[in-house]
N, C-alpha and C positions, 0 to 999 in steps of 0.2 A: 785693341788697336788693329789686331788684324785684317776685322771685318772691311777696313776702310782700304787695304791696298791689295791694289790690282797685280795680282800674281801673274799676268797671262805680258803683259807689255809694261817699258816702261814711261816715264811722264810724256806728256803730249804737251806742254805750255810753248817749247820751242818751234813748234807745229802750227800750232791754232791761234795762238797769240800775236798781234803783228808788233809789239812793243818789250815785251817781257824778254830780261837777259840783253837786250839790243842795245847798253847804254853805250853812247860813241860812234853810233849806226846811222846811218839815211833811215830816217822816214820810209816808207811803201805807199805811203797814199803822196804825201810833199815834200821828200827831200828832204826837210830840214832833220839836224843833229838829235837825236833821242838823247833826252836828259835823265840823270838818275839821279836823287836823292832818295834821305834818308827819314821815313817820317814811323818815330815809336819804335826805332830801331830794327824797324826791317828796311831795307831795297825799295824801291818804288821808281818806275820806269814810265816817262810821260814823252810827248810831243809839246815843246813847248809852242808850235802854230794849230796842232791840231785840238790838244786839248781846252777847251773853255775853262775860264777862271770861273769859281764858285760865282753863284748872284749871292746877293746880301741883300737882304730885303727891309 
């Protein structure tokens, strides 16, 4: 396991990510509220105006 983490810094998601950890937050691109549910029992953090509902084809 080692190989996989970065000894030098630690995570970037709260950086790079414009959604991740932000559930309860303004949007950055439109305002609206970041939603968080739960899917497979982890966290998942979405825009419910930015993000597109799956197609079903």
């Amino acid at each position: 396991m080692n190989q996989y983490l970065n000894r030098v810094e630690s995570g970037y998601f709260d950086r790079a990510l414009l959604v991740y950890g932000r559930g309860g937050q303004e949007c950055v691109r439109c305002g609206t509220e970041i939603e968080k549910m739960t899917i497979g029992g982890r966290g998942s953090h979405f825009c419910p105006n930015c993000q597109r509902p799956p197609r079903y084809r």
